[in-house]
C-alpha positions as a Markdown table, in Angstrom:
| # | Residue | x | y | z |
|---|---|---|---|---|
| 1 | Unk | 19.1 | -32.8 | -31.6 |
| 2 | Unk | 18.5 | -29.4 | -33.2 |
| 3 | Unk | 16.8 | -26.9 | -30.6 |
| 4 | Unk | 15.3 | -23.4 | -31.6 |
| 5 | Unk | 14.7 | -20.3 | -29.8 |
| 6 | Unk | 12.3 | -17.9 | -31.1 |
| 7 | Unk | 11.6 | -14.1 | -29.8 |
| 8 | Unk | 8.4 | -12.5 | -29.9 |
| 9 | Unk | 10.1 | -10.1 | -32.1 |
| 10 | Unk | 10.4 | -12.5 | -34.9 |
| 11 | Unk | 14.3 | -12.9 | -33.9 |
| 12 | Unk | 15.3 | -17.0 | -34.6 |
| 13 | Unk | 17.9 | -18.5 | -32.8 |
| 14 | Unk | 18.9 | -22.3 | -34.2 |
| 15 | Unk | 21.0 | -24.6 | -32.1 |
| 16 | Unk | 21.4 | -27.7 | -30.6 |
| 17 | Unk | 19.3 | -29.3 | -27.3 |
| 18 | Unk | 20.7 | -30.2 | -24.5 |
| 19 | Unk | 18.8 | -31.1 | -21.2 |
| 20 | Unk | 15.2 | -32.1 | -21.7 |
| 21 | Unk | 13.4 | -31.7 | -24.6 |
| 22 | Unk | 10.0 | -30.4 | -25.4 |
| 23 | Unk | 8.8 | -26.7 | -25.5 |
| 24 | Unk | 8.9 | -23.7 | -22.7 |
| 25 | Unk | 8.2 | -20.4 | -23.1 |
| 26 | Unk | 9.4 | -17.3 | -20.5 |
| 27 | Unk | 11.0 | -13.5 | -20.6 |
| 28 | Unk | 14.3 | -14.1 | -21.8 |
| 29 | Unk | 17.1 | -12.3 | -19.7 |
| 30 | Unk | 20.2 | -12.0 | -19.7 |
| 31 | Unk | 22.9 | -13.0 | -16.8 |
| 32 | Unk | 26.8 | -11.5 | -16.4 |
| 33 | Unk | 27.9 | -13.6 | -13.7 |
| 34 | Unk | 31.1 | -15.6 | -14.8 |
| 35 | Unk | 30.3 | -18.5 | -12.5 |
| 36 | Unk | 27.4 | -19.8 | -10.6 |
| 37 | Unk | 25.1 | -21.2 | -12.8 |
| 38 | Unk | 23.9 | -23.7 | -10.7 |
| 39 | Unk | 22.3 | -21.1 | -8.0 |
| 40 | Unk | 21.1 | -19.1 | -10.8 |
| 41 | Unk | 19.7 | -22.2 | -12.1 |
| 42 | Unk | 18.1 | -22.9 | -8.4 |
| 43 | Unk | 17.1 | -19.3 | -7.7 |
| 44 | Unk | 13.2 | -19.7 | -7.8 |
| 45 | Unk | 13.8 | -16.1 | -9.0 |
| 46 | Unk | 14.2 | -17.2 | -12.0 |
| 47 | Unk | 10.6 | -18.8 | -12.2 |
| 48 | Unk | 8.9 | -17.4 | -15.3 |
| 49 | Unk | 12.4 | -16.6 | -17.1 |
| 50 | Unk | 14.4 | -18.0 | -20.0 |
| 51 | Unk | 18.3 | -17.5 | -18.8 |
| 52 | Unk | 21.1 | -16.8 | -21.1 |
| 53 | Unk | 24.1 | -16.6 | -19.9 |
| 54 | Unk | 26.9 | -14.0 | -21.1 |
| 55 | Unk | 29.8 | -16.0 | -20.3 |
| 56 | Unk | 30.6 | -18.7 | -23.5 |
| 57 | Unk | 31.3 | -21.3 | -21.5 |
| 58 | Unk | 28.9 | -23.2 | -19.0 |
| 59 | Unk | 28.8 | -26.8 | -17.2 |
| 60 | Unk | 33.1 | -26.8 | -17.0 |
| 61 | Unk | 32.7 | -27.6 | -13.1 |
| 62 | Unk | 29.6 | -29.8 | -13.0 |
| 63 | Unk | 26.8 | -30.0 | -10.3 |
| 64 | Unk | 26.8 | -30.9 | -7.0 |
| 65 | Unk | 24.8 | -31.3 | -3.9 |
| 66 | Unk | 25.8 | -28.5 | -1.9 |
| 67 | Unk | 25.5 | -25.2 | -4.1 |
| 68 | Unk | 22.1 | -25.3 | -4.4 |
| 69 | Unk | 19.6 | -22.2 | -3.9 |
| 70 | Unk | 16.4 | -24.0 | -4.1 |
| 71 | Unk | 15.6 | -27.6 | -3.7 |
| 72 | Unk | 15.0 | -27.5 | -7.9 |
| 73 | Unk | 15.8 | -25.3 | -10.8 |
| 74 | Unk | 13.1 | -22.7 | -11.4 |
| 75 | Unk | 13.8 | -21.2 | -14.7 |
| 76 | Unk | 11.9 | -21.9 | -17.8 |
| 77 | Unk | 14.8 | -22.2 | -20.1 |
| 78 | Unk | 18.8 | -22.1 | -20.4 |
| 79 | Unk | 20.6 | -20.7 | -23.4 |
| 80 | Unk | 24.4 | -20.5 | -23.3 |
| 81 | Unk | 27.3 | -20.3 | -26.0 |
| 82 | Unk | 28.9 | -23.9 | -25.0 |
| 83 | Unk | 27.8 | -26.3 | -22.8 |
| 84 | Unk | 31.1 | -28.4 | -21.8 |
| 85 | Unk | 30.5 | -32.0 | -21.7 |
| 86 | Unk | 33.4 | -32.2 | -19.3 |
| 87 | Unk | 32.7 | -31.7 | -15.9 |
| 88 | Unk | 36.6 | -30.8 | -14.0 |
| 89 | Unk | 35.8 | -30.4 | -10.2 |
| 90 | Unk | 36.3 | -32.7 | -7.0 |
| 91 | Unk | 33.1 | -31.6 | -5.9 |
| 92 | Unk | 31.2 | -32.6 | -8.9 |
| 93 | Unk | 28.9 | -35.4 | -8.6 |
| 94 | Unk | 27.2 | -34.9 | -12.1 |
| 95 | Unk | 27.0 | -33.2 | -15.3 |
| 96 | Unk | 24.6 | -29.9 | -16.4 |
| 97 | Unk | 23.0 | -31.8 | -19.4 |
| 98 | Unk | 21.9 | -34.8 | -17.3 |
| 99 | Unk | 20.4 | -32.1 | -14.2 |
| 100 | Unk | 18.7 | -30.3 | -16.6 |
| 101 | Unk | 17.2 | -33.5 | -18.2 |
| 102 | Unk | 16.6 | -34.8 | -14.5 |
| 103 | Unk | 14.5 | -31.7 | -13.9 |
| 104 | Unk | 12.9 | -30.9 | -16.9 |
| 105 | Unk | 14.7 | -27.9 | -17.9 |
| 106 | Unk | 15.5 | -27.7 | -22.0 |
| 107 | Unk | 18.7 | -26.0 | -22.9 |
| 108 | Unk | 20.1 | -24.9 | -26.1 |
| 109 | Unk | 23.9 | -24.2 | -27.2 |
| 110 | Unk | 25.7 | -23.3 | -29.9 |
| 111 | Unk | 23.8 | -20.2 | -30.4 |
| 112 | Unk | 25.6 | -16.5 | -30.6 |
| 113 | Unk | 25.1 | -15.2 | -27.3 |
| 114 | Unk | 26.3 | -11.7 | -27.4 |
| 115 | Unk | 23.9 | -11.4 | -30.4 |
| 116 | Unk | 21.1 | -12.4 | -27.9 |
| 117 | Unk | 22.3 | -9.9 | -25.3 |
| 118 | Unk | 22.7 | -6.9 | -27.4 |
| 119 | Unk | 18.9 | -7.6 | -28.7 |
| 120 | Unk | 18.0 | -7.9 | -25.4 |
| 121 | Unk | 19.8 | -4.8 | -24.6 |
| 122 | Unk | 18.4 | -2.2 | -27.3 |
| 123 | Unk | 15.0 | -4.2 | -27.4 |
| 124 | Unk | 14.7 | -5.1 | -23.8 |
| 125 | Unk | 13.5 | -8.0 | -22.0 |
| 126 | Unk | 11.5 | -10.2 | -24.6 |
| 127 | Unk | 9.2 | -13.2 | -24.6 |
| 128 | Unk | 10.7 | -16.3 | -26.0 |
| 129 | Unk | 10.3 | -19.9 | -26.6 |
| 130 | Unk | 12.5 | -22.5 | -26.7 |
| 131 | Unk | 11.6 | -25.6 | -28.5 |
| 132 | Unk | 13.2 | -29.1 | -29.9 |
| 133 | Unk | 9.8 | -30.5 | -31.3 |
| 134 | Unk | 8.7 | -27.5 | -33.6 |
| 135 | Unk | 10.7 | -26.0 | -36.6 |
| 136 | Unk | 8.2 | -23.9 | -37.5 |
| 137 | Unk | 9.1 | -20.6 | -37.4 |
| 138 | Unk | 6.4 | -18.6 | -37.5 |
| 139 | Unk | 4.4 | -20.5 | -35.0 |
| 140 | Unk | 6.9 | -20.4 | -32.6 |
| 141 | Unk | 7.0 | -16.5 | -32.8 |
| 142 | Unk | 3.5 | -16.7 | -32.7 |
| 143 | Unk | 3.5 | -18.9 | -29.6 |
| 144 | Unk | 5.9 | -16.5 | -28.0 |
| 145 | Unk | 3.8 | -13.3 | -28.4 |
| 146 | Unk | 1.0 | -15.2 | -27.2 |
| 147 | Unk | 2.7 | -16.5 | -23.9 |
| 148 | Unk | 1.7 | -14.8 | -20.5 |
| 149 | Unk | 5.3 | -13.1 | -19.6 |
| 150 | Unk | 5.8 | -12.2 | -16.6 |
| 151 | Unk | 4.0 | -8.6 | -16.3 |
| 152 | Unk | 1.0 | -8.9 | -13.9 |
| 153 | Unk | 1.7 | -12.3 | -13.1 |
| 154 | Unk | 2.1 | -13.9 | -9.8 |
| 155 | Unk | 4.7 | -16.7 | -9.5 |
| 156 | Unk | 5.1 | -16.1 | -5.9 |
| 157 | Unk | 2.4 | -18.8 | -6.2 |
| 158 | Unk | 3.8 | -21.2 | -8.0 |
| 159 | Unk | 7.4 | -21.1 | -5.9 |
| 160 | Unk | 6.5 | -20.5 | -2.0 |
| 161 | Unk | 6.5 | -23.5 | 0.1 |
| 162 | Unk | 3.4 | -25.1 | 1.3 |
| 163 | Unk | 3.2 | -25.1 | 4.7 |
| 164 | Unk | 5.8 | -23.5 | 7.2 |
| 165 | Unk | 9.1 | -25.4 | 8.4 |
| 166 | Unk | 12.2 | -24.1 | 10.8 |
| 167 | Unk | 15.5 | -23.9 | 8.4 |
| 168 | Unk | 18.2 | -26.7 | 9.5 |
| 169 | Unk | 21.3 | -25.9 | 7.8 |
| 170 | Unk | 22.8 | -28.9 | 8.8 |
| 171 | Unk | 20.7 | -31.2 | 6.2 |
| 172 | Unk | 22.4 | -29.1 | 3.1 |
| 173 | Unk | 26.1 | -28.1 | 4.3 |
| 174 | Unk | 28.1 | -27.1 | 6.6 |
| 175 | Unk | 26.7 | -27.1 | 10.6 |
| 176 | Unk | 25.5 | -23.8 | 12.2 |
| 177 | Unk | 28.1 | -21.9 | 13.6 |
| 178 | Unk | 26.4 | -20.0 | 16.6 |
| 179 | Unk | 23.6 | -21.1 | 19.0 |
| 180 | Unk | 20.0 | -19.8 | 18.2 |
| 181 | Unk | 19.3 | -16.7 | 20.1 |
| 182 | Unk | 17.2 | -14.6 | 17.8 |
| 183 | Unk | 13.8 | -15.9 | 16.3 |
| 184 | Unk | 12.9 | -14.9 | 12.9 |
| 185 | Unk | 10.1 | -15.2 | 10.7 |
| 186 | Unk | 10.6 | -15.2 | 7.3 |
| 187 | Unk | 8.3 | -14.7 | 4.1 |
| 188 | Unk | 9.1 | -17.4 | 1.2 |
| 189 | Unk | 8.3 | -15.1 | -1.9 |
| 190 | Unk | 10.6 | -17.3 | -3.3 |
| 191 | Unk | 13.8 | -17.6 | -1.0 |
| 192 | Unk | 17.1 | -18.6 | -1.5 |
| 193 | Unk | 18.9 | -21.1 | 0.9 |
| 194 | Unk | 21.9 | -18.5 | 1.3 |
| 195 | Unk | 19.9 | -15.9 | 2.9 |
| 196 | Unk | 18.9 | -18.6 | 5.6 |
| 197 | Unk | 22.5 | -19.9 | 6.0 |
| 198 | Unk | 23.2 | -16.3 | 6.6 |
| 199 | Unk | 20.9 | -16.0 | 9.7 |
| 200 | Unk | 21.4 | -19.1 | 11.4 |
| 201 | Unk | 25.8 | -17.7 | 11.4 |
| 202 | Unk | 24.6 | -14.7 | 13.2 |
| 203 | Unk | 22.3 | -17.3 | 15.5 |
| 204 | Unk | 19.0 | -17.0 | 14.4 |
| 205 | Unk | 16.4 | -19.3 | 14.5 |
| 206 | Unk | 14.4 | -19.0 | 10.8 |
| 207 | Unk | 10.7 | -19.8 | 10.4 |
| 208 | Unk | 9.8 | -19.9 | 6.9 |
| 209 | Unk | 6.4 | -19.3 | 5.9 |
| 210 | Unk | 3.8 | -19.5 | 2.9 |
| 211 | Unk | 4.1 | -16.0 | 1.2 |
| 212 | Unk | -0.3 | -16.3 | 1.9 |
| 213 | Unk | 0.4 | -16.3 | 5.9 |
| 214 | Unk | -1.9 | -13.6 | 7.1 |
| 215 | Unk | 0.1 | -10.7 | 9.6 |
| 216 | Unk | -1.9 | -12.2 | 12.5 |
| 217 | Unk | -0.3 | -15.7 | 12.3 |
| 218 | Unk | 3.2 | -13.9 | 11.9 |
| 219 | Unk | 2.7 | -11.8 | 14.5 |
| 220 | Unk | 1.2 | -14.9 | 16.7 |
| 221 | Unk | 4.9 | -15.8 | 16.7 |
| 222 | Unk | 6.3 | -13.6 | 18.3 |
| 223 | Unk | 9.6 | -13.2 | 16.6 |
| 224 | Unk | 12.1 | -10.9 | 17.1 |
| 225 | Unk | 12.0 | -9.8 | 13.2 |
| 226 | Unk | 10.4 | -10.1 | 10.1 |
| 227 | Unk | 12.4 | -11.0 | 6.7 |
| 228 | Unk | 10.5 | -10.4 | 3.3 |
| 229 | Unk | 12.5 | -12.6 | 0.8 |
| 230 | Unk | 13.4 | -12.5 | -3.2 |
| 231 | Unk | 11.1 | -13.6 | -5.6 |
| 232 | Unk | 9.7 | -13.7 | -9.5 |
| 233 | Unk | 7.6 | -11.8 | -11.7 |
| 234 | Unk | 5.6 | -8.6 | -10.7 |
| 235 | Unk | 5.3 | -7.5 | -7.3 |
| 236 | Unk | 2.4 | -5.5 | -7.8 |
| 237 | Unk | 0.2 | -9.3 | -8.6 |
| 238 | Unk | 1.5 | -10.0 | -5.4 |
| 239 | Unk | -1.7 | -8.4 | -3.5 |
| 240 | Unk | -1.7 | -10.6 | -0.5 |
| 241 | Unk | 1.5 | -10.4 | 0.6 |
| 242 | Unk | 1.6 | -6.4 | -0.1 |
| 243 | Unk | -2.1 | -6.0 | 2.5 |
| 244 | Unk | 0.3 | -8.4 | 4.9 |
| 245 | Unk | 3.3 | -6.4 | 4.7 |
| 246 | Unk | 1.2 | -3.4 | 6.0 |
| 247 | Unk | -0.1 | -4.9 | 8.8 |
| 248 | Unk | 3.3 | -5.7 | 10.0 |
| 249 | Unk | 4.9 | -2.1 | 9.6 |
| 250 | Unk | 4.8 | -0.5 | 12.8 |
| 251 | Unk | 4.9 | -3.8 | 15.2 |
| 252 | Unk | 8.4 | -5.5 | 14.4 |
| 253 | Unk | 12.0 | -4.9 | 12.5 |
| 254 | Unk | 11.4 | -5.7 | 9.0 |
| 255 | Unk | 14.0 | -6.4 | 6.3 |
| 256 | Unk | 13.2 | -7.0 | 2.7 |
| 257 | Unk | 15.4 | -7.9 | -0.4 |
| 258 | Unk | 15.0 | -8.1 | -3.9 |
| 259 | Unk | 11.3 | -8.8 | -4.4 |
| 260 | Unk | 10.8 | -8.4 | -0.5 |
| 261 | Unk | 12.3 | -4.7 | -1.2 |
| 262 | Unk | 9.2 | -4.2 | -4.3 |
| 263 | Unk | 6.9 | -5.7 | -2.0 |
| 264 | Unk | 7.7 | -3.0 | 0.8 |
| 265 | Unk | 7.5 | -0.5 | -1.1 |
| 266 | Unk | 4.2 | -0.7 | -2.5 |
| 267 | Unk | 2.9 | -1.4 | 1.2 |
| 268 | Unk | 4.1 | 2.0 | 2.2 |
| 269 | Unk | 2.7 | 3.7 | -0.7 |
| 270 | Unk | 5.2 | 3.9 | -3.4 |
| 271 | Unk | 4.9 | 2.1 | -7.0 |
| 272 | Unk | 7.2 | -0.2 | -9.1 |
| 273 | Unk | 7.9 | -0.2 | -13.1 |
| 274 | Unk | 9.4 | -2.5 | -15.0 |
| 275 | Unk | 12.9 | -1.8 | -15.9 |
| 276 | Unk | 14.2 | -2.2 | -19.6 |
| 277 | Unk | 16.5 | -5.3 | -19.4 |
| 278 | Unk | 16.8 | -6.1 | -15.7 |
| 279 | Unk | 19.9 | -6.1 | -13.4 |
| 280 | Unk | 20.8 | -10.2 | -13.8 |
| 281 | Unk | 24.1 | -11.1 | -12.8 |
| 282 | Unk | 27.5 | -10.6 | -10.2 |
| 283 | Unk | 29.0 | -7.2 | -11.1 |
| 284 | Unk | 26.3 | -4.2 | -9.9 |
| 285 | Unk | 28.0 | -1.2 | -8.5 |
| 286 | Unk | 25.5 | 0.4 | -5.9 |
| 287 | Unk | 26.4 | 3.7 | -3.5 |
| 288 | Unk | 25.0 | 4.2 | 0.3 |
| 289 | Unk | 24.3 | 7.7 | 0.2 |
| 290 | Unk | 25.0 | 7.8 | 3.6 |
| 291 | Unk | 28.9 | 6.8 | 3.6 |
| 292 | Unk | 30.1 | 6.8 | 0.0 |
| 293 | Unk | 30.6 | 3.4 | -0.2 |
| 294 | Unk | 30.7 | 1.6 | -3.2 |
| 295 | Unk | 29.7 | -2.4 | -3.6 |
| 296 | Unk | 30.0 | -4.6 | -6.2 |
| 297 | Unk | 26.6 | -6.3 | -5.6 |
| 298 | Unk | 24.9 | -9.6 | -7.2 |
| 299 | Unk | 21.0 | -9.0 | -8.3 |
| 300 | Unk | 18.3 | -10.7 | -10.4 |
| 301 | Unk | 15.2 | -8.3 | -10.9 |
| 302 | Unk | 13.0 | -6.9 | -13.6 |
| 303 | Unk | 11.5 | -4.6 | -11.6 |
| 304 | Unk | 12.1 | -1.3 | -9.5 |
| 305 | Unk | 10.9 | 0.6 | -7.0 |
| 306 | Unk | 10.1 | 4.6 | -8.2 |
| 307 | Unk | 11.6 | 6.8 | -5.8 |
| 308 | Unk | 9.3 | 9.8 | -7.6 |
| 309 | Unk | 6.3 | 8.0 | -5.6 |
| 310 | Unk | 8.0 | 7.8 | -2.1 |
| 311 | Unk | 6.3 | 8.6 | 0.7 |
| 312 | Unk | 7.5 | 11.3 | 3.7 |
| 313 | Unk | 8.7 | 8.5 | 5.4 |
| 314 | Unk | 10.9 | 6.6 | 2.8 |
| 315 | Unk | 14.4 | 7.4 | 1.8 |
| 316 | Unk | 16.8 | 6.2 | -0.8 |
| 317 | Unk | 19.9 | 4.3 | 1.4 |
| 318 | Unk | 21.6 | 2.8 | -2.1 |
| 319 | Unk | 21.7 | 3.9 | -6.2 |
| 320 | Unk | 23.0 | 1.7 | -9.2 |
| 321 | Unk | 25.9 | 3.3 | -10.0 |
| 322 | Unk | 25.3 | 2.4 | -13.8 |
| 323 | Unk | 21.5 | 3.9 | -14.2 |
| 324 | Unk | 20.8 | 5.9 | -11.0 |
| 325 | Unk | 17.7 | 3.1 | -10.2 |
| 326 | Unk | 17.0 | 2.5 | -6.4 |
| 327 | Unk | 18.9 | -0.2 | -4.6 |
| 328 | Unk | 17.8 | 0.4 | -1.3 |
| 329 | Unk | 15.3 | 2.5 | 1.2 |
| 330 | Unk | 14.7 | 2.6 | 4.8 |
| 331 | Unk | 11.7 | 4.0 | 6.6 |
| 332 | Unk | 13.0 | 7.3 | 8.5 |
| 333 | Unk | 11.4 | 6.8 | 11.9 |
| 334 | Unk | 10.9 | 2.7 | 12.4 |
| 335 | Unk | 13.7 | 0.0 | 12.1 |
| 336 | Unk | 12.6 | -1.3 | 8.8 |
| 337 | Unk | 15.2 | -1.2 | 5.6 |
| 338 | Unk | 15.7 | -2.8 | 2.3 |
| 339 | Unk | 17.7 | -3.9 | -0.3 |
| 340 | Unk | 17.4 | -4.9 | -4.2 |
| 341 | Unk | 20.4 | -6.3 | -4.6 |
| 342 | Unk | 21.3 | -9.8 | -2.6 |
| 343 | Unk | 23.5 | -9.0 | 0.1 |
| 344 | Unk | 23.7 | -13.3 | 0.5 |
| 345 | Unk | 25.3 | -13.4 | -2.7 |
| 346 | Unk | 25.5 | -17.2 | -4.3 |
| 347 | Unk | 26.5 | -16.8 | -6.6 |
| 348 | Unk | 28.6 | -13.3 | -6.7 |
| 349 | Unk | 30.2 | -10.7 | -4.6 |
| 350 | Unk | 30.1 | -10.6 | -0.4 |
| 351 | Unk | 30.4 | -7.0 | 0.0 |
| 352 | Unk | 27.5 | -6.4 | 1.0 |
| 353 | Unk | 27.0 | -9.4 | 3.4 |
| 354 | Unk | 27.0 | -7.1 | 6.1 |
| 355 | Unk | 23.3 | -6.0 | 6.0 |
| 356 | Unk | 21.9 | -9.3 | 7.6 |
| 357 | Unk | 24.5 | -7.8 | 10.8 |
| 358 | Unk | 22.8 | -4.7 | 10.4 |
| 359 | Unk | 19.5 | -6.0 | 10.4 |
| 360 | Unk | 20.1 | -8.0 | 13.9 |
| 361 | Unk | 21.6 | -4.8 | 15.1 |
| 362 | Unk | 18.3 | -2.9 | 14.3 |
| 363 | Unk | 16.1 | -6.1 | 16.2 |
| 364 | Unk | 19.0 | -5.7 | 19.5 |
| 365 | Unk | 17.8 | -2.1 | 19.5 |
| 366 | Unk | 14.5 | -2.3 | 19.3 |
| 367 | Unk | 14.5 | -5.1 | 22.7 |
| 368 | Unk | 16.1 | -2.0 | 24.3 |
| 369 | Unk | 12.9 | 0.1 | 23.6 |
């Protein structure tokens, strides 16, 4: 079946379908990781997005059970090169086309890919739609200009969970490997099942909540720390959880990636832009000013945080070493920090797995006080 993707730029991309069929519109991006499409697929990041991926070839391993992100894939749309009808792993239990058809996600292949990117690239993000039922042209550009994007739109919405729950690694892989001793609370913008695996291995015991839980019923916790998770779209729609995030500065060790990192910054003052084209993908080099230190990170974000509207008591920790934007911030007098990047990585690099450590070692010193 013969699958179109149109940009709102009057760009036309013809191909074939694979995975569901129908229409979908969303932001296309862009995504350099080499492997790992199923958690990008899963990443409720992704939520408002159309995802091509740089690499030609996609599906080679399959899916399975266990390298999951999010209960379901988020994004709007996938676009790669080749999708391999051959799924080579012993820990396959399926193939891409049928998951996506499964979950309702439409693909399209056999499209040039590094054409897409370079548009991308020079033009920036733009507003697509993918469809197998329409070869109109015109409309379908039309369509695409018309859709909402993902500026000034909350998605947080659409993604958080519904009512709060304590994270059990056991039910999706391997068995904690330390007993609880820390309790944290953790704000579903749109989290990724990596970031919990990574507390529960330092022994924490994870509430997640509803990105609408006031500061009150947080704080009515008592926990130890405060995580402000990933998430889609804008931060700046996110008005709720920003008026939350303020109430909580001051009372208990907060740490905040990707979204959570936007989201803390506009509580204490500062303002986000969108960026161009986004970071999406496994090979980000970002410095801490403090040691020199170079990581290769793995991030998914169309939006920054503008260190020319800090406040006194912010300062830059990280830089992308490829555009100078801010990767990181902590406040310069309470134990709070943050990160863009995603230190949990899945997929990507580890290097900077080290900050969930960091993060306990900032709640240890706080019991002290």
């Amino acid at each position: 079946m013969k699958a179109i993707l149109a940009l709102e730029d009057g760009t036309i991309f013809a191909g074939r379908s694979f995975g569901a069929v129908g229409e979908r519109c969303g932001e296309v991006v862009f995504n350099t990781s080499l492997t790992g499409y199923q958690e990008i697929l899963t990443d409720p990041s992704y939520k408002g997005q159309i995802v091509c991926m740089t690499y030609p070839l996609i599906g080679n391993y399959g899916i399975n059970d266990a390298d999951i992100e999010s209960a379901i894939p988020h994004c709007e749309g996938f676009v790669v090169r080749e999708n391999s009808r051959l799924a080579s792993n012993f820990r396959s239990t399926g193939k891409l086309d049928d998951y996506l058809k499964k979950h309702g996600i439409i693909g399209i292949e056999g499209i040039d890919t590094r054409m897409l990117t370079r548009r991308l690239r020079l033009q920036g993000s733009l507003k697509g739609i993918i469809s197998t039922t329409v070869s109109d042209h015109q409309a379908l550009v039309a369509k695409a200009k018309a859709s909402a994007g993902v500026e000034g739109v909350d998605l947080v919405k659409v993604v958080t969970c519904k009512k709060p729950y304590i994270w059990n690694e056991s039910q999706w892989a391997e068995k904690s490997l330390a007993v609880p001793k820390y309790n944290i609370v953790a704000y579903d913008f749109g989290i990724k099942f990596n970031i919990l695996r990574n507390f529960e291995r330092l022994g924490c015991k994870v509430t997640v909540v509803p990105a609408t839980t006031s500061a009150d019923d947080v704080l009515a916790m008592n926990p130890d720390g405060v995580f402000l998770s990933n998430g889609p779209a804008d931060p700046a729609a996110v008005t709720y959880a920003i008026e939350n995030i303020k109430q909580l500065i001051g009372k208990k060790p907060i740490f905040g990636i990707c979204l959570g990192h936007q989201l803390l910054g506009l509580a204490m003052g500062a303002k986000t832009y969108k960026l161009k084209f986004g970071h999406h993908g496994g090979n980000q080099p970002t410095m801490d000013l403090n040691t020199r230190k170079v990581d290769i990170t793995s991030q998914n974000h169309g939006f920054a945080v503008d260190p020319k509207t800090f406040t006194k008591e912010m300062e830059v920790t990280h830089i992308n070493l490829n555009d100078e934007t801010v990767e990181g911030f902590r406040h310069t007098k309470l134990p709070i920090f943050s990160v863009q990047y995603h230190p949990e990585a899945g997929p990507g690099p580890r290097d900077a797995n080290y900050l969930f450590a960091k993060f306990i070692g900032m709640i240890n010193d706080a019991k002290t006080y």
